[in-house]
C-alpha positions as a LaTeX table, in Angstrom:
\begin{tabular}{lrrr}
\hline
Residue & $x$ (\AA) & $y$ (\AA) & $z$ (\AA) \\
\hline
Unk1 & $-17.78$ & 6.07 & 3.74 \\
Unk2 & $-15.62$ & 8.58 & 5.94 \\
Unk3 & $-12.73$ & 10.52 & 3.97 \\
Unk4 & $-9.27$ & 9.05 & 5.24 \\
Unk5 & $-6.77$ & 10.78 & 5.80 \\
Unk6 & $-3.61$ & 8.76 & 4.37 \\
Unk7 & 0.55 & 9.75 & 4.37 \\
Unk8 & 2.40 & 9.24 & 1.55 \\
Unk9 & 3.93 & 6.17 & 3.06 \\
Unk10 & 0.14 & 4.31 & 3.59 \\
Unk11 & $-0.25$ & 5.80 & 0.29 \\
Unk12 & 2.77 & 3.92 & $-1.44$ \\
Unk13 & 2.17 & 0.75 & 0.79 \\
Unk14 & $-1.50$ & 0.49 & $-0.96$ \\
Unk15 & $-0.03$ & 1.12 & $-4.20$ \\
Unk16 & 2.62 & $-1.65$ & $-3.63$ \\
Unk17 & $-0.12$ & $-4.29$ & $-2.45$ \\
Unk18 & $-2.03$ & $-3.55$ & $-5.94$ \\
Unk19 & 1.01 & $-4.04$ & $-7.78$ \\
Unk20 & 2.13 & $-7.19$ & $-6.05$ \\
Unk21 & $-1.71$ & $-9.11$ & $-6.28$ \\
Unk22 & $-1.46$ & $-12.06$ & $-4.76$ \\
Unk23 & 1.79 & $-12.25$ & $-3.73$ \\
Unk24 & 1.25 & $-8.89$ & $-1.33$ \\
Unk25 & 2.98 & $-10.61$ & 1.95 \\
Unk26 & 5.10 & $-8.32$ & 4.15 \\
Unk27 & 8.26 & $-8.91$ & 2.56 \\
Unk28 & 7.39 & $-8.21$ & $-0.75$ \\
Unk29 & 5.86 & $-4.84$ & $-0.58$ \\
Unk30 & 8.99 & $-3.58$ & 1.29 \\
Unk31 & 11.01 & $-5.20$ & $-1.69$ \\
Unk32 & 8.40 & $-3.21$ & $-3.82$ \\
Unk33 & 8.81 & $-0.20$ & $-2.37$ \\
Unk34 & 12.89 & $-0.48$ & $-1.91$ \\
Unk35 & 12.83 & $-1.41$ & $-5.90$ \\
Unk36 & 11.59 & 1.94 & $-6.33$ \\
Unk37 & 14.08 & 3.80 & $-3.98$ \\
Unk38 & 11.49 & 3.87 & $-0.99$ \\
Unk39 & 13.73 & 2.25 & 2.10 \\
Unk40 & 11.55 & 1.61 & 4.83 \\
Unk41 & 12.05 & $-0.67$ & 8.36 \\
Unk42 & 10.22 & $-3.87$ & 8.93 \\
Unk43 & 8.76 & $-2.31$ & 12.04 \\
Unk44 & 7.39 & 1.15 & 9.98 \\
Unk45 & 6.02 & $-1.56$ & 7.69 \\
Unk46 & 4.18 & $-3.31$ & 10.44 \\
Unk47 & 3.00 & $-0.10$ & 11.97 \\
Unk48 & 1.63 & 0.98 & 8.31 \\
Unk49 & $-0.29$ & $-2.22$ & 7.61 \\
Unk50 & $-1.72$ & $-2.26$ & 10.94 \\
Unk51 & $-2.62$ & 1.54 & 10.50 \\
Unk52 & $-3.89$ & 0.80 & 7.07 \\
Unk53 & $-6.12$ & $-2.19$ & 8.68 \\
Unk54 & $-7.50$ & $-0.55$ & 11.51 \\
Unk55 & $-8.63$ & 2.41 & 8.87 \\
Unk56 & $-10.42$ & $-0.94$ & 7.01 \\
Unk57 & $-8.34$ & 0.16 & 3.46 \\
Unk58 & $-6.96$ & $-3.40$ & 3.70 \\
Unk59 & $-7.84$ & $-6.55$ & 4.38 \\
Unk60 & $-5.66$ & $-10.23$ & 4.52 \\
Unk61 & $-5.70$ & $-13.80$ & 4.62 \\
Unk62 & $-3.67$ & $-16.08$ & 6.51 \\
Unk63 & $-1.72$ & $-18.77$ & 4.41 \\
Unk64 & $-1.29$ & $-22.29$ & 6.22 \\
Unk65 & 2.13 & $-22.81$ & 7.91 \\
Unk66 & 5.14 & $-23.86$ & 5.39 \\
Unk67 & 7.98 & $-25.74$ & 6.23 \\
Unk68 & 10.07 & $-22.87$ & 3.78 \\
Unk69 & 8.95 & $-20.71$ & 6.30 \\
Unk70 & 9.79 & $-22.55$ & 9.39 \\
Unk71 & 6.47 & $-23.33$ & 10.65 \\
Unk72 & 5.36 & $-19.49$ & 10.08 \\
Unk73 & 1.92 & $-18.91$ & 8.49 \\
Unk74 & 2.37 & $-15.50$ & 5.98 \\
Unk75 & $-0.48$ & $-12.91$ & 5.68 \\
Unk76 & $-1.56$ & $-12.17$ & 2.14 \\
Unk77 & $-2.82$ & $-8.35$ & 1.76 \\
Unk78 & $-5.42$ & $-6.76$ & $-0.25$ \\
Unk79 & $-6.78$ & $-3.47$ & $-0.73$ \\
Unk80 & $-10.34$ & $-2.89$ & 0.46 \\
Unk81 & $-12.99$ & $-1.71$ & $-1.31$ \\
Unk82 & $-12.35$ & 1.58 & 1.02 \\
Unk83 & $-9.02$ & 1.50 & $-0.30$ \\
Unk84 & $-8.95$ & 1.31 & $-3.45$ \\
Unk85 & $-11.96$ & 4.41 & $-3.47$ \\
Unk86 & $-8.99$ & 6.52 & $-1.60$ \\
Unk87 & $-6.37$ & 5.58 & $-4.30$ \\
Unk88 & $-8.36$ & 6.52 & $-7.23$ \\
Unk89 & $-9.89$ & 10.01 & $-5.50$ \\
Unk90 & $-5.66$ & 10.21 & $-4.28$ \\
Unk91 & $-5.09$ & 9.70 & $-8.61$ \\
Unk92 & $-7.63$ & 12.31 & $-9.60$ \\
Unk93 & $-6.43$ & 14.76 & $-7.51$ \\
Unk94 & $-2.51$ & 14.45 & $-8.22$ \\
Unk95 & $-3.66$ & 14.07 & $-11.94$ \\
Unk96 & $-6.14$ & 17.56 & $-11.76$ \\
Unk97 & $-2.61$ & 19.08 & $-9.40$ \\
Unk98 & $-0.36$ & 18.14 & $-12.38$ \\
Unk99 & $-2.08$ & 18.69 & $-15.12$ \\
Unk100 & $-2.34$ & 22.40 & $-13.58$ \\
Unk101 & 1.33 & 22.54 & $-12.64$ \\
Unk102 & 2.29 & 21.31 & $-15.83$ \\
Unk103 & 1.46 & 25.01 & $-17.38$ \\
Unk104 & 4.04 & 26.98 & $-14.63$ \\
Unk105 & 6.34 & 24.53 & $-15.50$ \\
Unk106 & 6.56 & 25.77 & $-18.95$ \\
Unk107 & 4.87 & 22.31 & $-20.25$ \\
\hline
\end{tabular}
């Protein structure tokens, strides 16, 4: 496996999918992320979860077409294996940066 290179956005849109399990649909992460002070447009969403698809870190389903949605089908997103690989080597490091940082910071 290559080493992706991720923004902090992808980064928080992974983490949001993970948190949010099966109910990962569009929507929902951006309510994820705006719960946590994150705003982001439905169209930098879009772009991000295509991004994050084409780099294979996640992967979706298609639910059948509800009449609560109009006729719409809704995607369902996971994190790849790929995915979640970058998210824990992204944890280690931020941990290891931290846990150094925490010493200059009078900690």
């Amino acid at each position: 496996m290559g080493r992706e290179s991720i923004g902090e956005l992808e980064h928080l849109i992974l983490l949001a999918i993970l948190t949010r399990g099966d109910d990962a649909h569009a929507m929902g992460i951006r309510e994820t992320l705006e719960e946590e002070g994150r705003r982001i447009t439905r169209g930098a969403l879009y772009r991000s979860l295509d991004r994050l698809g084409e780099k294979s870190l996640i992967e979706w389903s298609v639910l059948e077409p509800s009449e609560e949605r109009g006729g719409h089908s809704r995607r369902i997103y996971a994190v790849a294996p790929a995915g979640l690989e970058l998210v824990r080597r992204r944890r280690e490091t931020l941990e290891r940066l931290w846990a150094a940082a925490d010493g200059a910071m009078g900690r």
